[in-house]
MARTOR-888400 format. One record per atom (N, C-alpha, C): x, y, z; residue in three letters. Coordinates in steps of 0.2 Angstrom, whole numbers, plus 5000, padded with zeros to 4 digits. Example, Ala and Ser with C-alpha at 12.3 -4.5 7.8 and 13.67 -1.06 7.14 Angstrom:
506649725039ALA
506249785039ALA
506649845039ALA
506449895035SER
506849955036SER
506450005039SER
This chain:
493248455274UNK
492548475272UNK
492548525266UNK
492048495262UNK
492248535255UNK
491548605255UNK
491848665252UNK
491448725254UNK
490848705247UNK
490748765246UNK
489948765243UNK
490348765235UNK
489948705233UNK
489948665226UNK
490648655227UNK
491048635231UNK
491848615232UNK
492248675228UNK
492148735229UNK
492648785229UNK
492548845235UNK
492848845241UNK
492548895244UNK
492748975243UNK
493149015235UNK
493049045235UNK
492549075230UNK
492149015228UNK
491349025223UNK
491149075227UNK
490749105232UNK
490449145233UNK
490549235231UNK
491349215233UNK
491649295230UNK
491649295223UNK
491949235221UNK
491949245212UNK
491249285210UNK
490949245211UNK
490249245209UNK
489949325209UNK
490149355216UNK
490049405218UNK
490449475214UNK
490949455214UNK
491549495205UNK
490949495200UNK
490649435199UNK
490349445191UNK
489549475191UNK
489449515196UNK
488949565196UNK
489549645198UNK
489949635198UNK
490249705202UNK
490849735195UNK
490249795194UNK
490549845188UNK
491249855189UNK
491549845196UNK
492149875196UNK
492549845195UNK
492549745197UNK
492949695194UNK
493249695188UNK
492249695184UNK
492149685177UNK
492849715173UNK
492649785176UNK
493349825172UNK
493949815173UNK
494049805179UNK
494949795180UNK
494849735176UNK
494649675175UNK
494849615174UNK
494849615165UNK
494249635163UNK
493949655154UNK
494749695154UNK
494849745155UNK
495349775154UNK
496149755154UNK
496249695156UNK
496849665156UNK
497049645150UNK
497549655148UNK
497749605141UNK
497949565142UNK
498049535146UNK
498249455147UNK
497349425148UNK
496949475148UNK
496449415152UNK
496049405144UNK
495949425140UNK
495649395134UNK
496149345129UNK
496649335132UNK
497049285128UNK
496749215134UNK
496749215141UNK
496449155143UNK
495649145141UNK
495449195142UNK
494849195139UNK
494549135133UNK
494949135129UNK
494849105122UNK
494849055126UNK
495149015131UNK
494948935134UNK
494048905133UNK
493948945136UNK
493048955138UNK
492548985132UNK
492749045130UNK
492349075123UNK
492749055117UNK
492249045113UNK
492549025107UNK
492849115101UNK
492449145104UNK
492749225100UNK
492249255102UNK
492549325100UNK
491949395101UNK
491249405096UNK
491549375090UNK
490949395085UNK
490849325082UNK
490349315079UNK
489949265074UNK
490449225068UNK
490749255065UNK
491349205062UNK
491849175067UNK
492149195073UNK
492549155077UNK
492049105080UNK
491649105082UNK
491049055083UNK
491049005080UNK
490749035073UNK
490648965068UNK
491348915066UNK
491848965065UNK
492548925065UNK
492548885069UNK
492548895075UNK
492548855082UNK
491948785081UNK
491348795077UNK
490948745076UNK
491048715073UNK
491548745067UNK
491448695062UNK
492148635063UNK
492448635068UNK
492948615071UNK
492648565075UNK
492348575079UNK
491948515081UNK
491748465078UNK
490948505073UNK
490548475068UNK
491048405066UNK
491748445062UNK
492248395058UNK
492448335065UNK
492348325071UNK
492748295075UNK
492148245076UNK
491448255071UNK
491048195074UNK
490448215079UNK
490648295084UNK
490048305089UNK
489748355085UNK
489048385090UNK
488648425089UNK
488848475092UNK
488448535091UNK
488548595094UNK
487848605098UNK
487948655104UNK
487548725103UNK
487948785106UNK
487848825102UNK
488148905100UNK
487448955104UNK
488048975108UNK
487449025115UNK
488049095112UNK
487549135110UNK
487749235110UNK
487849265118UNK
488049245120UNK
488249285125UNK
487849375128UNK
487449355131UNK
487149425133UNK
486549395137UNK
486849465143UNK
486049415150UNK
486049485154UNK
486249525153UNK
486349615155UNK
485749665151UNK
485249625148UNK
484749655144UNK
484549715147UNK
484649775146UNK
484249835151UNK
483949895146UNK
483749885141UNK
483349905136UNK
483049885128UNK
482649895127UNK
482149865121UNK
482649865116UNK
483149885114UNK
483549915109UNK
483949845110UNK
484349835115UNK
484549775115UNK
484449695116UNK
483849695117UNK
483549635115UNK
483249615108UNK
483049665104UNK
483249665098UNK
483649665095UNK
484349675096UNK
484949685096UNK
485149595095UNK
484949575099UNK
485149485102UNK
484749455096UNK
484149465095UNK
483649415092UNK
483849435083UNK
483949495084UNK
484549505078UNK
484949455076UNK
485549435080UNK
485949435082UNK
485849335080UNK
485449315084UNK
485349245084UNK
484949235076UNK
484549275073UNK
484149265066UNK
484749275062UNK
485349315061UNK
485849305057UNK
486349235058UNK
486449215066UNK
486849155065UNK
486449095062UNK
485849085064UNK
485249035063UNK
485349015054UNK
485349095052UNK
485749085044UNK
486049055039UNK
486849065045UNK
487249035042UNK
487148965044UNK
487048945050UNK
486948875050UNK
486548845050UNK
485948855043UNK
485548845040UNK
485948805033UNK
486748855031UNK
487048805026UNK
487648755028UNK
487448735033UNK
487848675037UNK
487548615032UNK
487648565030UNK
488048495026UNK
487348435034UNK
487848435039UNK
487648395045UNK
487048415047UNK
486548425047UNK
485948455051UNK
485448405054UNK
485748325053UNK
485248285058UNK
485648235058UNK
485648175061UNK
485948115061UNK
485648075064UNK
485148005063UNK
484747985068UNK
484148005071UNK
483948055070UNK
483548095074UNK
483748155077UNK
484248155077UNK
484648205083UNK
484948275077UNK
484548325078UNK
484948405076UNK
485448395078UNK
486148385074UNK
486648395078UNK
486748475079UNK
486448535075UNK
486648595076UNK
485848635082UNK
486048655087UNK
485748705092UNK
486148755092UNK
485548815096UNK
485648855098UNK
485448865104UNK
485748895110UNK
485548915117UNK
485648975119UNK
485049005123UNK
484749075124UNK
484449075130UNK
484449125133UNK
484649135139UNK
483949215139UNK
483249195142UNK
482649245141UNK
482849315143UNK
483349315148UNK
483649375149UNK
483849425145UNK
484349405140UNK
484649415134UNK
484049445130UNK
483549395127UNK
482949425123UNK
482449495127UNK
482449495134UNK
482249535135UNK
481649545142UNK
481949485146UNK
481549465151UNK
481649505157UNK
482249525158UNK
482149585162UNK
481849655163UNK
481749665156UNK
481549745155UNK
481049775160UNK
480949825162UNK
480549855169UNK
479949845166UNK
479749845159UNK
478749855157UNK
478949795152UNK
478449765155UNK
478349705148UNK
478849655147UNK
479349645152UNK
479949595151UNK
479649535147UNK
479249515151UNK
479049425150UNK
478549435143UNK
478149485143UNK
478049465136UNK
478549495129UNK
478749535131UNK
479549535126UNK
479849495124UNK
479849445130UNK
480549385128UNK
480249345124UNK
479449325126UNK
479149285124UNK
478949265118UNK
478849345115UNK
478849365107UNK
479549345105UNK
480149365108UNK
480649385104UNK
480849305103UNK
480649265109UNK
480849195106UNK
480549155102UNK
479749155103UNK
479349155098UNK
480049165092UNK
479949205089UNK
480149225083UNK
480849175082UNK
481149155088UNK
481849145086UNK
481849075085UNK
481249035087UNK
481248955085UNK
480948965080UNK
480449015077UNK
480148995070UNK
480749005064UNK
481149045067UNK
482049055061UNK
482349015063UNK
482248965067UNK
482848885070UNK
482448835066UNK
481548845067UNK
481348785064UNK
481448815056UNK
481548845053UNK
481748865045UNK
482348845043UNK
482548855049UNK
483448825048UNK
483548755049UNK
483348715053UNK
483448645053UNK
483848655060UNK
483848675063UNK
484248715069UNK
483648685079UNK
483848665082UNK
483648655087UNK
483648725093UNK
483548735095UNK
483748805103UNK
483348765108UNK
483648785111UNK
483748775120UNK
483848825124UNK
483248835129UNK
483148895133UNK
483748895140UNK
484248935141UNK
484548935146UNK
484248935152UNK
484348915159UNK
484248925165UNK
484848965167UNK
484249025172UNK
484749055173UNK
484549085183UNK
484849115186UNK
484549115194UNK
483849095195UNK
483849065200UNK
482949045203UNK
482449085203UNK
482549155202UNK
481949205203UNK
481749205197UNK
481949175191UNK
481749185183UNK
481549085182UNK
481549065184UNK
481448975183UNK
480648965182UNK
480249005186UNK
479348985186UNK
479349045180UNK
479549095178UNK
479349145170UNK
479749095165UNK
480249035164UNK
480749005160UNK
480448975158UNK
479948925163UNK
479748845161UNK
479348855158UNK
478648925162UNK
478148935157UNK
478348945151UNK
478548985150UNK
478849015142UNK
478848945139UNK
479448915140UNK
479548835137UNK
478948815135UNK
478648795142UNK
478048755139UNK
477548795136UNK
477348845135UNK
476948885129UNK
477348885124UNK
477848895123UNK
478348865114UNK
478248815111UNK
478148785117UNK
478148675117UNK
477648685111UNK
476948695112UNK
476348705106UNK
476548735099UNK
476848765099UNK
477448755090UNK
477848735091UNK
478248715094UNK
478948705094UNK
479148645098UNK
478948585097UNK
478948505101UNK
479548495105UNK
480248525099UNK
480748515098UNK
481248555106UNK
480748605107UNK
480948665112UNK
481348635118UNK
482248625119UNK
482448605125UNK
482448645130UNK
482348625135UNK
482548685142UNK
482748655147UNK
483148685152UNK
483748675157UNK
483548675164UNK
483548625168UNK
483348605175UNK
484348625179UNK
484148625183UNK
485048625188UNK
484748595194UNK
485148575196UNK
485048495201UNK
485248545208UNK
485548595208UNK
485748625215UNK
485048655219UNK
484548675214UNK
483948695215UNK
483648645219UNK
483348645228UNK
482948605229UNK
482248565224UNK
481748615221UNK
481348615216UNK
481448575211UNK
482048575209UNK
482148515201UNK
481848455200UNK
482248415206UNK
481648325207UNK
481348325203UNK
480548385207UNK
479848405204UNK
479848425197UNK
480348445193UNK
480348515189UNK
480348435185UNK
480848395188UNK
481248315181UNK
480448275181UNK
480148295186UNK
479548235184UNK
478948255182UNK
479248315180UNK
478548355176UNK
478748345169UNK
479548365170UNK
479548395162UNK
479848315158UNK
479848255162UNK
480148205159UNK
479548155155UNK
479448225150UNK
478948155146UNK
479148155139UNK
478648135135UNK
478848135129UNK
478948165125UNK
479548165121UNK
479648225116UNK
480048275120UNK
480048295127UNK
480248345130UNK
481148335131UNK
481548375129UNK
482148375129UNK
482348435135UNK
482748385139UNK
483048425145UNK
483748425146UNK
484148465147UNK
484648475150UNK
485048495156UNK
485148435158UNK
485148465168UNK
486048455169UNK
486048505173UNK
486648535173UNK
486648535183UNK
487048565185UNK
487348575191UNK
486948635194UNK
487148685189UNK
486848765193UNK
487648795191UNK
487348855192UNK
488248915193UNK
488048965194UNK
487548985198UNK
487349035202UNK
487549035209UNK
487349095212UNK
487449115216UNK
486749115222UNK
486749055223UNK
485949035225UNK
485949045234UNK
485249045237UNK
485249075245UNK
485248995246UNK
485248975252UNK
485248905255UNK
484448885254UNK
484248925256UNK
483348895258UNK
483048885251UNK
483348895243UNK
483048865237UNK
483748835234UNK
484248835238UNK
484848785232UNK
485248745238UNK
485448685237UNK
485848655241UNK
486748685240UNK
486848675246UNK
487548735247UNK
488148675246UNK
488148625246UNK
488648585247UNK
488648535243UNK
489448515237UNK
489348495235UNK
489148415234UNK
489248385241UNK
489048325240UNK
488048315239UNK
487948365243UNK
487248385240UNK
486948395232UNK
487548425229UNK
487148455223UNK
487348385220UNK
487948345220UNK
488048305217UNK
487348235217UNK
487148225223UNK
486648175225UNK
486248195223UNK
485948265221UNK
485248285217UNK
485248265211UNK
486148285209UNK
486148265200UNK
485848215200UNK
486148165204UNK
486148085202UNK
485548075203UNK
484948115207UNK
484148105208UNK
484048115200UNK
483948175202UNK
483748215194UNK
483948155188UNK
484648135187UNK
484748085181UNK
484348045182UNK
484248005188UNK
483947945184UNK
483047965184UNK
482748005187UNK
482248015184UNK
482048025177UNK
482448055176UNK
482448075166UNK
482848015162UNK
483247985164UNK
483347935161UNK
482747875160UNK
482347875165UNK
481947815168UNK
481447855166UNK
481247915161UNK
480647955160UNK
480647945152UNK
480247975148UNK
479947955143UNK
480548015137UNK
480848065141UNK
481048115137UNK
481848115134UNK
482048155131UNK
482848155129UNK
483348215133UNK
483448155138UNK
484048175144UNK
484648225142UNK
484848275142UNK
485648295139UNK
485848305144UNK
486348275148UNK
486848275152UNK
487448295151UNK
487148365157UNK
487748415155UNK
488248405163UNK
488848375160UNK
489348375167UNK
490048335161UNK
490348375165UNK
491048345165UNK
491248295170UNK
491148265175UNK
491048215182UNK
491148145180UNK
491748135181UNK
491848045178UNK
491147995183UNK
490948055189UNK
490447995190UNK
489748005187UNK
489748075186UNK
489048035184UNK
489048005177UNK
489648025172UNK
489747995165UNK
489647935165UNK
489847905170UNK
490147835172UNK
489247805175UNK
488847855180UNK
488047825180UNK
487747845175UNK
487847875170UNK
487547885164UNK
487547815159UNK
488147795158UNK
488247745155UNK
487747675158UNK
487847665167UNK
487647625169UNK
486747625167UNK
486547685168UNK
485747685168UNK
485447685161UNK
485847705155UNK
485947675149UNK
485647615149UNK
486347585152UNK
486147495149UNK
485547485154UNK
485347485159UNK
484647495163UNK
484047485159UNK
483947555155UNK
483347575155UNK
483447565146UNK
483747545143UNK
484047505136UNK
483847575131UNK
484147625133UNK
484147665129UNK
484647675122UNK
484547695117UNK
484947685112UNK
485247765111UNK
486047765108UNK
486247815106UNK
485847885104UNK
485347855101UNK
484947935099UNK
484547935104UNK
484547915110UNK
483947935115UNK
484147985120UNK
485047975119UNK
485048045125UNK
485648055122UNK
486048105125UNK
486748145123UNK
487148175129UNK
487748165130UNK
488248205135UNK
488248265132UNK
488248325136UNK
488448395134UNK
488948415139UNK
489548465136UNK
490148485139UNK
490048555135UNK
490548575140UNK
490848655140UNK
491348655133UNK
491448705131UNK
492048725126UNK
492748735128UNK
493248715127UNK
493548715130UNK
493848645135UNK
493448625138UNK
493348585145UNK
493348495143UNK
493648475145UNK
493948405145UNK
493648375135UNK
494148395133UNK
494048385126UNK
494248325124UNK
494848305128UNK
494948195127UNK
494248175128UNK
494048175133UNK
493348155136UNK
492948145131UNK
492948205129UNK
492448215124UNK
492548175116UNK
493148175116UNK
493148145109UNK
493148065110UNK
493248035116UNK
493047985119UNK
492447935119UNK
491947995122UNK
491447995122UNK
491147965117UNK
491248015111UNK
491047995102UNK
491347955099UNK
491847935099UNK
492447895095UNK
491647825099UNK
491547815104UNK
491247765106UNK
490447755105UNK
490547825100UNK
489647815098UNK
489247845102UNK
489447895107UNK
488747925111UNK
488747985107UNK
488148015107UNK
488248095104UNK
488448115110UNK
488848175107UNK
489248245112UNK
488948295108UNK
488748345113UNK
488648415110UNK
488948445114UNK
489448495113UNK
490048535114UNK
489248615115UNK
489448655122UNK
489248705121UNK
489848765119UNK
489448815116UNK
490148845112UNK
489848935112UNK
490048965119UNK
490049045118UNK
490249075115UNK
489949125114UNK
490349195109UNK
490049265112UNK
490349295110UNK
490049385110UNK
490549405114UNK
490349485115UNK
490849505118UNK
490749535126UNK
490249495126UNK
489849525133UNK
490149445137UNK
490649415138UNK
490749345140UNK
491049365148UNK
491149425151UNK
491249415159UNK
490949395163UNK
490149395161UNK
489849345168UNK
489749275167UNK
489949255160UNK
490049195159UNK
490649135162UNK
491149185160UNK
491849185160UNK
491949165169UNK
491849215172UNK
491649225180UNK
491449155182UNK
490749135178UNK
490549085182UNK
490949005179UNK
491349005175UNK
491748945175UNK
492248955178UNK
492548995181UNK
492948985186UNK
492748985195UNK
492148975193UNK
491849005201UNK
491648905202UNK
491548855196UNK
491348835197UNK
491848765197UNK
492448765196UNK
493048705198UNK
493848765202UNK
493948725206UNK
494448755208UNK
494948745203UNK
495148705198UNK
495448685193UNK
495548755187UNK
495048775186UNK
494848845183UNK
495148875186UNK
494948885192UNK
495348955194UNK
496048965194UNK
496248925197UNK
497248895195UNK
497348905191UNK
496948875185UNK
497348885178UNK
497348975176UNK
496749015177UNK
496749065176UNK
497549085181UNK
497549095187UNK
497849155190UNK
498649125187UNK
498749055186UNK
499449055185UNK
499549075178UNK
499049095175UNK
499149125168UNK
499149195168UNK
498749225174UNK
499049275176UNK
499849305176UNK
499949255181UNK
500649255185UNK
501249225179UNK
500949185174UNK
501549165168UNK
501649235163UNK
500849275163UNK
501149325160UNK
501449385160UNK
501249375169UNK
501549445173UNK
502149455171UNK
């Protein structure tokens, strides 16, 4: 009987990456920022780019997410939107900036980060701050994509999206299939022009709004896909899961969509043959690609999310002990 989303220590993991105390002992190890670099591409904005333009050269696309979702003051939300107007910048003098139709270069952002939390005026802070951060994406030739992030933030996320959507057509945003809600959420948002990226989920959700179990969350994905597939909009299918890669292909030939009508998205780091696989055969890949130094609850949730992570992590512990 496999535990929730088929790791039964996700819940405590998960629980580490809200607890100051882990944070430290674990950020404080020197052995843990050398495995780190598997998942994060670097701390700062040049080891990022490095890291994309290493992909760019292999044929796939990017998006490059700043890492930060701990927003607790004005100052630091500003800080990020900074932050994102300077990389937007530099890959502004990227060479590859379309292919087909398809931006190969994104950026993913996460409302929190911009300033969705803050105790006065969260939601319209983020909203301005993102405002501003598509109008320096669309200058750049650069796409973004709003992260999902826990259920209590998904009805403030969407809206924002779709009030961007009116400048910004281009505006992707992120459904996760363990959410009861999504079905609804793929057959709202599966129209035209609307770019979605439906994922799994990596939170730490209550039973009565997320499905606990992975054969559950895997049966939603496969809902959720072929709704978007079968819908008017541009699917990015985020999994590493030979089955659904394998129904993604299948519903392809289906609904006779061509290379630039949808894209596999993977982790950085995470099944990188697959991935060149993938492309070597013609489908776009977009590789997601973390940076900043604020990467523990990131970090946290890829291992909370395959038991295969966390193996690698502890024996690399224990290789370095």
């Amino acid at each position: 009987m496999s535990g929730a989303l088929g790791n039964p220590l996700r819940p405590a993991i998960l629980a580490a990456a809200r607890s100051p105390r882990m944070k430290s002992a674990i950020t404080r190890a020197p052995v843990t920022r050398s495995i780190v670099t598997r998942f994060v591409a670097g701390q700062d904005r040049p080891a990022a780019l490095a890291a994309a333009r290493t992909i760019l050269d292999s044929g796939r696309s990017i998006s490059i997410d700043h890492l930060g979702e701990d927003t607790a003051e004005p100052e630091q939300a500003r800080a990020a939107l900074a932050e994102y107007r300077a990389l937007l910048s530099e890959l502004a003098d990227q060479p590859e900036a379309t292919v087909g139709g398809v931006r190969r270069l994104e950026v993913s952002v996460k409302l929190s980060a911009l300033g969705l939390a803050l105790p006065r005026d969260g939601l319209r802070v983020a909203r301005e701050h993102a405002h501003a951060l598509c109008t320096a994406a669309q200058a750049a030739g650069v796409w973004v994509t709003v992260d999902a992030e826990d259920h209590t933030t998904t009805d403030e996320t969407l809206a924002v999206v779709t009030e961007l959507r009116a400048d910004f057509h281009w505006l992707g945003a992120v459904l996760q299939a363990y959410l009861r809600r999504t079905e609804g959420d793929c057959r709202d948002l599966a129209v035209a022009g609307s770019r979605i990226r439906l994922c799994k989920g990596a939170y730490n959700e209550p039973e009565s709004v997320a499905y606990q179990r992975r054969s559950e969350v895997d049966a939603s994905y496969l809902r959720c896909l072929e709704i978007l597939m079968r819908g008017r909009g541009y699917p990015m299918v985020a999994s590493h899961d030979p089955v659904v890669i394998e129904q993604t292909q299948d519903l392809v030939g289906q609904v006779g969509r061509g290379p630039a009508e949808f894209e596999h998205q993977m982790l950085y780091g995470i099944r990188d043959v697959e991935q060149a696989r993938l492309a070597a055969e013609g489908d776009q890949v977009r590789v997601y690609v973390p940076y900043g130094a604020q990467w523990y609850g990131y970090f946290m949730r890829r291992l909370a999310e395959r038991p295969a992570n966390l193996t690698f992590f502890l024996r690399s512990l224990v290789t370095h002990g």
